[in-house]
C-alpha positions in Angstrom: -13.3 93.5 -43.4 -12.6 89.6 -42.9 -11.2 90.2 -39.5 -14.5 92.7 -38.1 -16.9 89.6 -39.6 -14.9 86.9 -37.7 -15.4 89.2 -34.6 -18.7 89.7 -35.2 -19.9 86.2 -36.0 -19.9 83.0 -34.1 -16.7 80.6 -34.8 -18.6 78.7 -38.0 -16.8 77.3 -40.6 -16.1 79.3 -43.6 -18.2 77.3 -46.0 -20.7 77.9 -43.7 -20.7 81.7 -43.7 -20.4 82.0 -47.3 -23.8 79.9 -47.7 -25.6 82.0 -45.1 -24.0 85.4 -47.3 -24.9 83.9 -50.6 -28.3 83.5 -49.1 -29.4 86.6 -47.5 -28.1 88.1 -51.0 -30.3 85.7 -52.8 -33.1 87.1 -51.1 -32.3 90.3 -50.9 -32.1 90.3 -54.6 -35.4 88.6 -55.1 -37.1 91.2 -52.9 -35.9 94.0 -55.0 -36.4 92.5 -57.9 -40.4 91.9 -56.8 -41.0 94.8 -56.6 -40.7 95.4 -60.4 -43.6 92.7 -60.8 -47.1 94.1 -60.7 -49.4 91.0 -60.0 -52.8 90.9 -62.2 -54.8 91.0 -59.5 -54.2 94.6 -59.0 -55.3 95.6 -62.2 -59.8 95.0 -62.6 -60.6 92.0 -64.0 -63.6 91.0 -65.9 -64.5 88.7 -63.2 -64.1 91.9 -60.7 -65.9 94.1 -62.7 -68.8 91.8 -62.3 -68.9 91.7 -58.8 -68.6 95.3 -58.0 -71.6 95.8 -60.3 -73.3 93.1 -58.4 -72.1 94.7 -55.0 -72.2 98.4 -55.5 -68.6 98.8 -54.5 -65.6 100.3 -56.3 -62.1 98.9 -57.1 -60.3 100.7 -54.1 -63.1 99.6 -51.5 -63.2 95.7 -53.1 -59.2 95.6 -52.6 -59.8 97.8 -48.9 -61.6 94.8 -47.8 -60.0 91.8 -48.9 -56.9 93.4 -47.7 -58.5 94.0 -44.0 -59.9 89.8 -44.3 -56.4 88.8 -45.8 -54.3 90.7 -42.7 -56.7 89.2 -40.1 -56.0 85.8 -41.0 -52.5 86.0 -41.7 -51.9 87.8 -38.3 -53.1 84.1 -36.9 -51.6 82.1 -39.7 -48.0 84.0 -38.8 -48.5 83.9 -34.9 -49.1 79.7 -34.8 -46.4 79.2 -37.6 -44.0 81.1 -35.6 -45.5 79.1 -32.2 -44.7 75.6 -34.1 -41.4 76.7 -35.2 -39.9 78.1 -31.8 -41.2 74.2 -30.3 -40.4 71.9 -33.0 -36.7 73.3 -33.3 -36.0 72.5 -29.6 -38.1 69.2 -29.2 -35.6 66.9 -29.9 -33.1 68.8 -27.3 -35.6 69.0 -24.7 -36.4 65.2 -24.7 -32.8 64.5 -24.8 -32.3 66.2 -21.6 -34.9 64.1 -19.9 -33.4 61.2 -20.7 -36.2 59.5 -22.4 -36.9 57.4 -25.7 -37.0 59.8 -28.5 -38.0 57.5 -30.9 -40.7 56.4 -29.4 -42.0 59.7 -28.9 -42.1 60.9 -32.2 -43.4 57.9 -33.6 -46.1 58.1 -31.6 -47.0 61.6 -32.7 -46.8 60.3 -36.6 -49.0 57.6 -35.8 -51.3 59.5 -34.0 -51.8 61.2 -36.8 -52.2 58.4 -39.2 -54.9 57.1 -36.6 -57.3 60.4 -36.3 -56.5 61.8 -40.1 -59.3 60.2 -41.6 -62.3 60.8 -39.1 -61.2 64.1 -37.8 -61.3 66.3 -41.2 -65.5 65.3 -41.2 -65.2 66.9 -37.8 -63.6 70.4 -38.7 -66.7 70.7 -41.8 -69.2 69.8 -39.2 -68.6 71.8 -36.3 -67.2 74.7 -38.0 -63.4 75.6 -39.2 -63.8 78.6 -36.6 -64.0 75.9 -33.5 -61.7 73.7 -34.7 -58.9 76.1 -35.1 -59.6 77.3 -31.5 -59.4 73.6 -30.2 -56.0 74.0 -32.3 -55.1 76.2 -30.2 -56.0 74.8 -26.8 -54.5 71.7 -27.5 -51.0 73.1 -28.4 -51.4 75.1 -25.1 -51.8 72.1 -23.3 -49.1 69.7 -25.0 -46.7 72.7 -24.5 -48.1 72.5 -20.5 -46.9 69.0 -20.7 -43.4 69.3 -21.9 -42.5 70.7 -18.7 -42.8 67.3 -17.0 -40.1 65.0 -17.4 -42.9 62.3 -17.2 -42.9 60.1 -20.2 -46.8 59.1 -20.0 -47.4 62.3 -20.2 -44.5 63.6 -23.2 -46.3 60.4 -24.6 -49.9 61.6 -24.2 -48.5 65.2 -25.2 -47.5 63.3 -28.2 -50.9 61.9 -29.2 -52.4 64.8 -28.5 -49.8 66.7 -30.9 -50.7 64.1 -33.8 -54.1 65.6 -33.8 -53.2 69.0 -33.5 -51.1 68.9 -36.9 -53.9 68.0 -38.6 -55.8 70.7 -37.7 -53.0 72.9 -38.2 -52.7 71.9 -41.6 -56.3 71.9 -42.3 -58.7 73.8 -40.3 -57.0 77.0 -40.7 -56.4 76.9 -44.6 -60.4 75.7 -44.9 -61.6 78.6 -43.1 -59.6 81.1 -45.6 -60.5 79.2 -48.7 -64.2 79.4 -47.9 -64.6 82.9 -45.8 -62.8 84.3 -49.1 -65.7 82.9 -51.4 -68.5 83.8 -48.8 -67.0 87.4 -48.5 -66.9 87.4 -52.8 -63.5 87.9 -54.0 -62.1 87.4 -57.0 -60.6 83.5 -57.2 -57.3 84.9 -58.5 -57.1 87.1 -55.5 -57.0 83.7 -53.3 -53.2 83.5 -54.9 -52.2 86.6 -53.3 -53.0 84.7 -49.4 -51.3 81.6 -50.5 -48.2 83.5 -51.5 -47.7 85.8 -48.7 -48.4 82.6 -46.1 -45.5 80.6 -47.9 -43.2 83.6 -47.7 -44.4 84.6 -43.7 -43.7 80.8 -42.8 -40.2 81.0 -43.7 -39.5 84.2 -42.3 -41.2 82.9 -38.7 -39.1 80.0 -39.2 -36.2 82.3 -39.6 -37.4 84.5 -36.7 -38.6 81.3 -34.7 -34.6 80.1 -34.6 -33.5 83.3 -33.1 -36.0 83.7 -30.9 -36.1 80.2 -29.4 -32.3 80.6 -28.9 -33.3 83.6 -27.1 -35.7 81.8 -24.6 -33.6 78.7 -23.9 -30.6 80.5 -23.0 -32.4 82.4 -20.1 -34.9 79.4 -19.1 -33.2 76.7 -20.6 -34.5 73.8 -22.7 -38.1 74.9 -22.0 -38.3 78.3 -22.6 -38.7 78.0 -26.2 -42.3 75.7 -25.5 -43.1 78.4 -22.5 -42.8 81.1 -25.5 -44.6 78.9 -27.9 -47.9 78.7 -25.1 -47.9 82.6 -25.2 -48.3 82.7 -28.8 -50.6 80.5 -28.8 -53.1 82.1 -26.1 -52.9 85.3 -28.2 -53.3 83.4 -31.9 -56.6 82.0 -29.4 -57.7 85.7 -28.9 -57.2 86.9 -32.5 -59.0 83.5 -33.8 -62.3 84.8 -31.7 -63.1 87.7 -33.8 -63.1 85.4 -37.0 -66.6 84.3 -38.2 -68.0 80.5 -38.3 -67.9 79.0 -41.1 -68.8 75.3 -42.2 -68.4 72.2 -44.8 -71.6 72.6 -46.6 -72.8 72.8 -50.3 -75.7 75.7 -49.1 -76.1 78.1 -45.9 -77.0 75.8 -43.1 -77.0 72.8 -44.5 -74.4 71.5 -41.7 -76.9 71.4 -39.4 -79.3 68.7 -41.3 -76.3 66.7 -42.3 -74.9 64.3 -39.7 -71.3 63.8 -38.8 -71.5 60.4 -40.3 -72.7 61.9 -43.7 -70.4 64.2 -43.7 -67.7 61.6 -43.2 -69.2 59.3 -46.1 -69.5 61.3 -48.6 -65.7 63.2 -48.2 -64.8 59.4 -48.9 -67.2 59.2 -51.9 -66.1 62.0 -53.4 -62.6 60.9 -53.3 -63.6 57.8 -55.3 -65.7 58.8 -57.6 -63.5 62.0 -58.6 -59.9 61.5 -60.2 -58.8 65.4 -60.2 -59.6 65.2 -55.9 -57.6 61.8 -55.6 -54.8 63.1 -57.7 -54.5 66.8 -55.6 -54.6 64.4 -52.1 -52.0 62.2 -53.2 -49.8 65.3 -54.3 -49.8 66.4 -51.0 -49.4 62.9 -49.4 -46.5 62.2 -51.2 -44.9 65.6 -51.8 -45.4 66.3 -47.6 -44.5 63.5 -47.0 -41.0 63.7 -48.8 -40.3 67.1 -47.5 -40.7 65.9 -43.8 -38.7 62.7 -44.4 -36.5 65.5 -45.9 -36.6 67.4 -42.3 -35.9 64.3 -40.3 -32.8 63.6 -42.9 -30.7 66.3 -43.3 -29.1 67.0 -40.4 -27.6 64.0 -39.8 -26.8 63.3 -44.0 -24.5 66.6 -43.3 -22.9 65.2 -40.3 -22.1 61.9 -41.8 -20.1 64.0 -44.3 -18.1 65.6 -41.7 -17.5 68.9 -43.6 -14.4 71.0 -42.6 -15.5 72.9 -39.4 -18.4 70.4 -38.6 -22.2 71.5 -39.2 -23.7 74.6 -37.5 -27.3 73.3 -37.5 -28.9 76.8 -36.8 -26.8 78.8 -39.8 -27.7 76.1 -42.2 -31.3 76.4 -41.4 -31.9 79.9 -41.3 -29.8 79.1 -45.0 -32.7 76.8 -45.9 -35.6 78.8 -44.9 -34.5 81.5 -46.7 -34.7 79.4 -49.7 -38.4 78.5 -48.7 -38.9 82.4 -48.6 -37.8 82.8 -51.8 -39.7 80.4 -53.4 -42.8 82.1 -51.7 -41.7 85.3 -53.5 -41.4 83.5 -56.8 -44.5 81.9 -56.6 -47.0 84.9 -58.4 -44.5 86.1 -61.0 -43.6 82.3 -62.2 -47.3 81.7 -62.2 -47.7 84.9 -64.2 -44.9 83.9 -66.5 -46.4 80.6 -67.4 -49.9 82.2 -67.5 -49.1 84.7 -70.3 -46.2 83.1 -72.2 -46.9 79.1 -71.8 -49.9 78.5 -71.5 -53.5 79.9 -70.0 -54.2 81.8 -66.8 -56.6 78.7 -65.9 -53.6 76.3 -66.3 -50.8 78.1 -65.0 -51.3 76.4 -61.5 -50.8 73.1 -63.0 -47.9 74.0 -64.8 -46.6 75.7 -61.7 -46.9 72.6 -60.0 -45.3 70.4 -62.7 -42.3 72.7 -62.9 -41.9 72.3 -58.7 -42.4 68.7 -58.6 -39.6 68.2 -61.2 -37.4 70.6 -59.9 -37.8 68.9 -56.7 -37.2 65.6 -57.4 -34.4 66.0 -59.7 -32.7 68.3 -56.5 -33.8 64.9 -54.1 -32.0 62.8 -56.6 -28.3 64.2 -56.0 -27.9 63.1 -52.5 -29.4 59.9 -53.3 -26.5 59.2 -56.4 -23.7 61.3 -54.6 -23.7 59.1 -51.4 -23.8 55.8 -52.9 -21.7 56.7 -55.9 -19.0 58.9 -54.7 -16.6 60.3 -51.9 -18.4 62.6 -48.9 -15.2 65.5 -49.9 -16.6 65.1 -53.3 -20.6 65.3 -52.4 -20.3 68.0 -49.5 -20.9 71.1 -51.4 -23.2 69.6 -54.3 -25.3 67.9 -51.5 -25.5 71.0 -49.7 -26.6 72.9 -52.9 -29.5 70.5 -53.9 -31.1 70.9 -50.2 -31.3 75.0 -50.8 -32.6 74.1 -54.1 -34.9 71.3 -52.1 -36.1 73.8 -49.9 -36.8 76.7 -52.5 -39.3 74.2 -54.1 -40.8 73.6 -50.7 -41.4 77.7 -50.7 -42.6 77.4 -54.1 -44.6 74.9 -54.1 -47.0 75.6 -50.9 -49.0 78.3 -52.4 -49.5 76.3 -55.4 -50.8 73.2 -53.6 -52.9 75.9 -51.5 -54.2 76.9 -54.8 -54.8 73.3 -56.4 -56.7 72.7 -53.5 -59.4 75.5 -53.4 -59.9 75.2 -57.2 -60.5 71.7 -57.1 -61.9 70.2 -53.8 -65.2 71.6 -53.1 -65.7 74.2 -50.2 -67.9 71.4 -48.6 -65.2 68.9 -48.1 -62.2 70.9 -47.4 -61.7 69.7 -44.1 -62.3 66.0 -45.0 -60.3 66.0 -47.6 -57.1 67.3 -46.6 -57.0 65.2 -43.3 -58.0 61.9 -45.5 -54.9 62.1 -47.2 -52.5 62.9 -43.7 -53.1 58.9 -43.5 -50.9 57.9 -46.4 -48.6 61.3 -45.9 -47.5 60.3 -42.3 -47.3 56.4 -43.7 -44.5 57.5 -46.1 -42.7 59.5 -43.7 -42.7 56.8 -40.9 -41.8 54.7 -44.4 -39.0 57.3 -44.9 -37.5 57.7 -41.4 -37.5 53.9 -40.2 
């Protein structure tokens, strides 16, 4: 059996085949064991009850629809995760092979970011979440354009252009969810189900994204995997066209009375004057923040360990987005567990979060004591351990941020919001990376 694997694998180390065996079984297991869990949400709630009273529908036509509205936006969500993905894992490469200042490049892209965070959110409520994820999309088109030049004014305006683009990535996109789910009148709880499933479909694009990207560069070399990325994109463009408009406003049609500059004062205010909204913007901040400073860090951490065998980048990553699967998959029957045996279903998010952020930063903790304390033969494999376990809290917590979010920033302000708080996020990881 030992002698069919090693034919049928690549030439990786053994430690690093047993980590990618462990985890496919990992998930594997978790998969099968899901389907023993029977989320709430498909059982009628009081809160459902009421609305299929109010609308005249029954249970099976209610869950007909939201599942039709939840596909059609995950379909997008899945096709620009796995776009990002297939680019961002052969940036670095790509730039290497043009000879040009890395550094610089990526720096520029963080502070890009920094720059527009805190206007552009304002923009997305105004204009519509609709528009703004179709400038998404024409933007990533073009930057991908412009990675075929070895040109560095133009890699560096592709750059500032990118900086932009994340925030609307992480922004537009989950705004017009949160809100076309209250407009089409679901249930709040059902909003957990979307979260979930977009944690769990991230890791597998990442997963697929690796592959596929490998795929590309080995038969157009270093820019195949951006020329695959501009395809995806162009149809995530179509598929975002038969989505409906939707705004950053209190009642129907009140963006169009309210200026830009309103809109962008009172996202501000509202951060100021209320402490649960400036405590779920400086989660993200700093908990996005330490996961990217976390992407940036452990490749080379594992290299300066020089483990038996050396480091196959692409097996420990599939490795690691596997565990960001899993914790997706976790996500609804943890929340359930803390909703029925800890605490109350309207609290279970925060204790959700509580137990993530823990786990999290006791898991960030071991690198930091292992590689000041002791030996690298000593650290290797408890090192390597905490980032699965890193990673799995990554998986986990997403949905419940998603979910922190829409209970407690208004639909209004989504936008806004989440890009005010991208200023002090890519702050700590330039912080974290210098």
């Amino acid at each position: 059996m030992s002698d069919l694997l090693a034919n049928v694998l690549p030439e990786w180390p053994s430690w690093a085949v047993s980590l990618l065996f462990t985890m496919t079984g990992a998930l594997s297991f978790t998969i099968f064991a899901n389907h023993f869990y029977t989320s709430d949400d498909e059982n009628e709630t009081a809160e459902e009850k009421k609305l299929l009273k109010a609308a005249h529908k029954t249970h099976e036509s209610l869950h007909a629809e939201f599942d039709t509205f939840r596909r059609s936006y995950l379909t997008v969500y899945l096709v620009i995760m796995l776009a990002d993905w297939m680019q961002g894992t052969h940036m670095y490469t790509l730039y290497l092979s043009y000879n040009v200042n890395i550094s610089a490049l990526f720096l520029t892209g963080f502070l890009s970011g920094a720059i527009f965070a805190p206007f552009l959110g304002s923009l997305v409520d105004k204009f519509g979440r609709k528009r703004s994820c179709m400038v998404y999309c024409i933007l990533e088109i073009i930057i991908n354009w412009l990675e075929h030049y070895n040109n560095f004014e133009l890699l560096l305006l592709g750059r500032v252009l990118g900086g932009i683009s994340t925030n609307l990535l992480f922004s537009a996109f989950e705004s017009w969810m949160a809100t076309e789910h209250r407009k089409k009148g679901f249930p709040e709880e059902w909003m957990a189900r979307t979260y979930s499933a977009c944690s769990i479909g991230n890791g597998t694009a990442a997963i697929l994204a690796g592959v596929i990207a490998q795929i590309l560069e080995d038969s157009f070399g270093h820019i195949g995997p951006f020329q695959g990325a501009i395809a995806l994109t162009s149809l995530a463009l179509i598929l975002v066209l038969r989505w409906e408009e939707n705004y950053g406003e209190a009642k129907e049609g009140e963006h169009k009375s309210s200026s830009l500059y309103d809109q962008f004062i009172d996202g501000w205010k509202l951060v100021a004057t209320d402490s649960k909204v400036l405590r779920i913007g400086l989660i993200q901040a700093l908990s996005e923040g330490g996961m990217y400073t976390f992407v940036f860090m452990w490749v080379p951490t594992l290299l300066s360990m020089n483990p038996p065998g050396g480091v196959p980048t692409g097996c420990v990553f599939s490795a690691l987005m596997m565990a960001i699967t899993i914790g997706g998959i976790v996500f609804q029957p943890l929340e359930h567990f803390f909703a029925t045996k800890i605490t109350t279903k309207s609290k279970a998010a925060e204790y959700s979060a509580v137990f993530a952020y823990i786990m999290a930063s006791l898991s960030m903790s071991v690198p930091a004591l292992c590689l000041c304390c002791f030996s690298a033969d000593v650290c290797f494999e408890r090192i390597l351990a905490s980032f699965i376990v890193i990673e799995f809290c990554v998986g986990l917590s997403s949905p419940i941020a998603g979910l922190l979010r829409s209970k407690y920033v208004p639909d209004a302000y989504q936008g806004a919001i989440m890009n005010i708080f991208r200023l002090p996020l890519n702050a700590v990881v330039v912080s974290g990376t210098y």
